[in-house]
MMTF fields as JSON, N, C-alpha, C and O atoms, coordinates in Angstrom:
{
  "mmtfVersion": "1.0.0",
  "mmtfProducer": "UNKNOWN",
  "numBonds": 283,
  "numAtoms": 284,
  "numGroups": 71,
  "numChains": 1,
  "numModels": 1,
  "chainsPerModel": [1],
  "groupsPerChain": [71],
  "chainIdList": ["A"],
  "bondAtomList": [4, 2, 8, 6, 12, 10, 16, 14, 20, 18, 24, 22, 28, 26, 32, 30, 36, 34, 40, 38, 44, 42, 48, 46, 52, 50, 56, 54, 60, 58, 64, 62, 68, 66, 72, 70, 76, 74, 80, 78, 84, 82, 88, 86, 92, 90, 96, 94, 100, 98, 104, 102, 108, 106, 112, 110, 116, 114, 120, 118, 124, 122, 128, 126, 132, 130, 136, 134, 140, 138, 144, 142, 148, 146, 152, 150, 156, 154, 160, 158, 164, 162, 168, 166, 172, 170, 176, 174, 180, 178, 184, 182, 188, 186, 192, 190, 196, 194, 200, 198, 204, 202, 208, 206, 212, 210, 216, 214, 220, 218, 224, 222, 228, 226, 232, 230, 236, 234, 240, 238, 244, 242, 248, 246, 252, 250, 256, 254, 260, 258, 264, 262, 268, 266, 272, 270, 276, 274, 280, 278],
  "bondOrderList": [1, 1, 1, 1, 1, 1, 1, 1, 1, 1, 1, 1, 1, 1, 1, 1, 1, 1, 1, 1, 1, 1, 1, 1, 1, 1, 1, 1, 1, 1, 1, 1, 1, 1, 1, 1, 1, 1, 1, 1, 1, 1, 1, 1, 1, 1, 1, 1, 1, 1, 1, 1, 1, 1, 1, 1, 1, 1, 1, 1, 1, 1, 1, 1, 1, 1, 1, 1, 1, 1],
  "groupList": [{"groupName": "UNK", "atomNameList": ["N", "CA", "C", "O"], "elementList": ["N", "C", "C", "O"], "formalChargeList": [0, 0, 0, 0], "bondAtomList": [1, 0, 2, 1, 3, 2], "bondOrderList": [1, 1, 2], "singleLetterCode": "X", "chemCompType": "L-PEPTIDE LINKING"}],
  "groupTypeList": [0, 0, 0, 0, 0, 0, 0, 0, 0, 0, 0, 0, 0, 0, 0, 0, 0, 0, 0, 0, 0, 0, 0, 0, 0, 0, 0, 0, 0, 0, 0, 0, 0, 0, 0, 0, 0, 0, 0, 0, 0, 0, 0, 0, 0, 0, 0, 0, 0, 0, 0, 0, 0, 0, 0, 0, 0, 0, 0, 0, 0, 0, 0, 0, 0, 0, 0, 0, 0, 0, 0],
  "groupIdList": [1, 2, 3, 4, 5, 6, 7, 8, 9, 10, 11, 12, 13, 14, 15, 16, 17, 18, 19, 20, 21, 22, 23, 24, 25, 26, 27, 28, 29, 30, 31, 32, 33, 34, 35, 36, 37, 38, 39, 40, 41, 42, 43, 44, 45, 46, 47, 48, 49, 50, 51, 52, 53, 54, 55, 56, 57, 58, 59, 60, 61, 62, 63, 64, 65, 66, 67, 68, 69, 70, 71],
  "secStructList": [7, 7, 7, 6, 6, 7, 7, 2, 2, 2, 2, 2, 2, 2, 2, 2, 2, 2, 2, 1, 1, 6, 6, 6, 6, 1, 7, 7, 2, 2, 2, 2, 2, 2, 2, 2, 2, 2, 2, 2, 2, 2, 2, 2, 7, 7, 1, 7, 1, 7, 7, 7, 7, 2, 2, 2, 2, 2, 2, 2, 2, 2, 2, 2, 2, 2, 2, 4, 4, 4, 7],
  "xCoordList": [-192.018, -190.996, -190.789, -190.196, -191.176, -191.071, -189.557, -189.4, -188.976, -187.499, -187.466, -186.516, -188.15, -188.458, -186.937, -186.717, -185.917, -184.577, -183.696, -182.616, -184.218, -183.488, -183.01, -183.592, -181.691, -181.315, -181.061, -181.247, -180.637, -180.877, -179.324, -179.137, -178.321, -177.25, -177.266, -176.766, -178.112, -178.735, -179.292, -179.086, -180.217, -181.563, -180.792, -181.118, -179.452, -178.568, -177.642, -177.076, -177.607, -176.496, -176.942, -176.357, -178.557, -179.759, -179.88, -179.78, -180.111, -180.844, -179.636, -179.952, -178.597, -177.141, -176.807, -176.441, -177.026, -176.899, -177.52, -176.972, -179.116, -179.697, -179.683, -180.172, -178.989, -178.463, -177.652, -177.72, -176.563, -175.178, -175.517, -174.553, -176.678, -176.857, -177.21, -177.967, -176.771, -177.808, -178.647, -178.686, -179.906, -181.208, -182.048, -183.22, -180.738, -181.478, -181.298, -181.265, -181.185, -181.91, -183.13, -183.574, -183.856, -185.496, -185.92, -186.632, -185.556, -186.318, -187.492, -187.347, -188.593, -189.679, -189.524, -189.13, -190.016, -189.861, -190.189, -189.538, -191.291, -191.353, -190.56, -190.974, -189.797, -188.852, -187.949, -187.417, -187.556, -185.802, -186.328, -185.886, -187.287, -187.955, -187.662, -187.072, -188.226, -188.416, -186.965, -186.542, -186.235, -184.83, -184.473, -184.396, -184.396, -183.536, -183.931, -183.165, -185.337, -186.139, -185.718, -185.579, -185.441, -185.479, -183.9, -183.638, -183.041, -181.472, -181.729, -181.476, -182.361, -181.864, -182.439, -181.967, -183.859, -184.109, -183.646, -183.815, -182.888, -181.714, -179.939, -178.859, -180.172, -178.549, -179.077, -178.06, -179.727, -179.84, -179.973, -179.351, -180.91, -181.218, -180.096, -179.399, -179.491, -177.94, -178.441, -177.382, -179.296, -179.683, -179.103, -178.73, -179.112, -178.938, -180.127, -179.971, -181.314, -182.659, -183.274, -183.584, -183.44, -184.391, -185.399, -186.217, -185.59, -186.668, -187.743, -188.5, -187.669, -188.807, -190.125, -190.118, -191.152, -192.42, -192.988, -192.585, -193.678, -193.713, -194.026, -193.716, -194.661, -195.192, -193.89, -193.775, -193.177, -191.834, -190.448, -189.504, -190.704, -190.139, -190.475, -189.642, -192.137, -192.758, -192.407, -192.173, -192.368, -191.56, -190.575, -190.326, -189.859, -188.003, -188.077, -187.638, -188.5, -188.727, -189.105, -188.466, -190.141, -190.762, -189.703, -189.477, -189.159, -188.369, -186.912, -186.379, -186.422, -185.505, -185.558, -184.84, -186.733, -187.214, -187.13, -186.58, -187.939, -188.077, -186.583, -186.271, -185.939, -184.52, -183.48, -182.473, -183.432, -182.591, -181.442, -180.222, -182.306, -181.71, -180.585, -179.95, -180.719, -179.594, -178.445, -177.368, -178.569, -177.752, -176.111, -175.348],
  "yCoordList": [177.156, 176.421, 175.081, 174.952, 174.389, 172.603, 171.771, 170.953, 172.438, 171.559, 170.881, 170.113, 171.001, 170.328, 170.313, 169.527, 171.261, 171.415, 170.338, 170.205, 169.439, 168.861, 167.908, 167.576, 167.508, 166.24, 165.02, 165.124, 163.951, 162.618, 162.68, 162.058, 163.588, 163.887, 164.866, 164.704, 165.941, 166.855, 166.663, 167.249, 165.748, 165.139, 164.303, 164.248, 163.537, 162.965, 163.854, 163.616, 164.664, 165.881, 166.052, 165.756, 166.803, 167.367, 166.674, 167.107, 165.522, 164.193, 163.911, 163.781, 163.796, 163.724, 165.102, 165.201, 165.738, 166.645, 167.263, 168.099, 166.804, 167.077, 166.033, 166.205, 164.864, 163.642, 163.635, 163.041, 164.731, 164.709, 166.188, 166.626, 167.105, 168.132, 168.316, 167.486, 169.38, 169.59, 169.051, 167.973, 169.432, 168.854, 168.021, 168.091, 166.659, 165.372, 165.321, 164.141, 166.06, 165.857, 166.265, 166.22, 166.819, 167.574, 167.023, 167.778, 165.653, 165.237, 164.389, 163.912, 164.259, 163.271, 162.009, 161.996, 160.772, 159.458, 159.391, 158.753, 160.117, 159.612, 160.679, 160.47, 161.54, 162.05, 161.744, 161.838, 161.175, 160.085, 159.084, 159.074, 158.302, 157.285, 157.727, 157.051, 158.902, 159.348, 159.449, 158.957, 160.247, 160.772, 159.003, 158.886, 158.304, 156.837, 156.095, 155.205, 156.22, 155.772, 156.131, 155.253, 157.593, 158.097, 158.24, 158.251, 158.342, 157.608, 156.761, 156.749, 155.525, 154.069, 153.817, 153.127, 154.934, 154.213, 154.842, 154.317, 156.085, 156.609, 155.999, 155.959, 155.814, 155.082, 153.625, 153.064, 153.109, 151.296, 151.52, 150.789, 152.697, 152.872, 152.955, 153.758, 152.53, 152.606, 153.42, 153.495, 154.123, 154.849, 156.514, 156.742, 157.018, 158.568, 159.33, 160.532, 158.781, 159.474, 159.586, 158.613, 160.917, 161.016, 160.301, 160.42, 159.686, 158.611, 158.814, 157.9, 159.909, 160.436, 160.719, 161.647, 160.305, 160.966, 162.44, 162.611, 163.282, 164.794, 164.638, 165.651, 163.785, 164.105, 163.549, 164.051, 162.66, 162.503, 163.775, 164.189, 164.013, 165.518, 166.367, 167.13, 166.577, 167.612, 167.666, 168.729, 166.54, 166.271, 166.66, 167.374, 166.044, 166.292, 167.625, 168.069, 168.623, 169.954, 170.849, 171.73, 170.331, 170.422, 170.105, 170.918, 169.065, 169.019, 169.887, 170.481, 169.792, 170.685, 172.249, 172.556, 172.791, 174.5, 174.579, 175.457, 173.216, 173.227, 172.948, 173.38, 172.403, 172.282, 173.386, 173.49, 173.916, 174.343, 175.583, 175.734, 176.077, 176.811, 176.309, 176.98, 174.564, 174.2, 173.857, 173.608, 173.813, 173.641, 174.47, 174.211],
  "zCoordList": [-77.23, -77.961, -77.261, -76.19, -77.765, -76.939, -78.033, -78.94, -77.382, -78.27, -79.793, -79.945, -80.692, -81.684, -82.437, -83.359, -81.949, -82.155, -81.897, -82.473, -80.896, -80.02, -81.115, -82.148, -80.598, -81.644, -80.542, -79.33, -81.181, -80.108, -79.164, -78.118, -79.841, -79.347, -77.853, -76.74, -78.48, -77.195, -76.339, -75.276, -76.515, -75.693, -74.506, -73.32, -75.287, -73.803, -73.034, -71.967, -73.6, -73.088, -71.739, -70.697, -71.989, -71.233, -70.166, -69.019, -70.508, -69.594, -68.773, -67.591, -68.949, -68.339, -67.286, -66.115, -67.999, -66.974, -66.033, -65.314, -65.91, -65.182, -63.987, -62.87, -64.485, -63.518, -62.397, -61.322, -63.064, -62.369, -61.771, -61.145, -61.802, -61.046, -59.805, -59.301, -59.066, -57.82, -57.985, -57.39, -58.913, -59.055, -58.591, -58.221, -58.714, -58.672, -57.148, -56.798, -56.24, -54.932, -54.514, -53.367, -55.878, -55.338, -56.707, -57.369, -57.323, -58.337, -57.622, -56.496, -58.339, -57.513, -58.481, -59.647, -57.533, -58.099, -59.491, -60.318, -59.746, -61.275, -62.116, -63.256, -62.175, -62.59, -62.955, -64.061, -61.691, -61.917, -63.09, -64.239, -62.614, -63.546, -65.346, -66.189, -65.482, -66.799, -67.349, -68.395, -66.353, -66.176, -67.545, -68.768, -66.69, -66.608, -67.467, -67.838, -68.108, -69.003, -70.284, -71.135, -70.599, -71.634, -72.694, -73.897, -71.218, -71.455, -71.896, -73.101, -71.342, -71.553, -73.459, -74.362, -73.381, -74.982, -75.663, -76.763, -75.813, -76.767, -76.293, -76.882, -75.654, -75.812, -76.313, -76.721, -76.409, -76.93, -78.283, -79.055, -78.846, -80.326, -80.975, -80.355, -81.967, -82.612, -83.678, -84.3, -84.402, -85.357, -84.854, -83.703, -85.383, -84.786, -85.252, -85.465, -85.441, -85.398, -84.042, -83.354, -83.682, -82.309, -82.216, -83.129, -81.519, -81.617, -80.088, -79.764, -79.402, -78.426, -78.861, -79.67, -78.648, -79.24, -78.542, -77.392, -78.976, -78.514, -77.655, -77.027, -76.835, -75.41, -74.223, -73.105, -74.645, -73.821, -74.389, -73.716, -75.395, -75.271, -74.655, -74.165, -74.415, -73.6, -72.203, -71.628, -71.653, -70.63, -70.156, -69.185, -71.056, -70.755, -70.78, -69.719, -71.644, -72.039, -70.513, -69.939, -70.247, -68.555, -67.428, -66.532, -67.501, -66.543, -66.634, -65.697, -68.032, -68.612, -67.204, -66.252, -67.79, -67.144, -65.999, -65.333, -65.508, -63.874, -63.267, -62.157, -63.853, -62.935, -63.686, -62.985, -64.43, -64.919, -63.834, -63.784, -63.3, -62.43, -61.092, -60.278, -61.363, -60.768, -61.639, -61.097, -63.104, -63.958, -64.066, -64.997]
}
């Protein structure tokens, strides 16, 4: 299941909270990167269409699992 659920509302929820978690002390550089990346192009978009392509969902999705257990 790769989030295809996700809405552009959720997707910042996610990304937010994996920010403000434990987590982000065992994130690796390009993590945070993605982390900060993927905020920045859903909060600038003023549309409320998800606008991630599947492989930066796949991601977030990936990083989602891998940290979740500090959630």
């Amino acid at each position: 299941m790769i989030m295809e659920f996700m809405t552009k509302p959720g997707a910042i929820i996610k990304i937010k909270l994996l920010q403000n978690s434990p987590a982000r002390d065992y994130f690796e550089s390009t993590e945070r990167l993605l982390l900060k990346t993927l905020l920045s192009k859903l909060e600038m978009d003023n549309s409320e269409k998800f606008q991630l392509n599947s492989a930066e969902t796949k991601m977030l999705h990936k990083m989602y699992e891998k940290y979740k257990k500090y959630l």
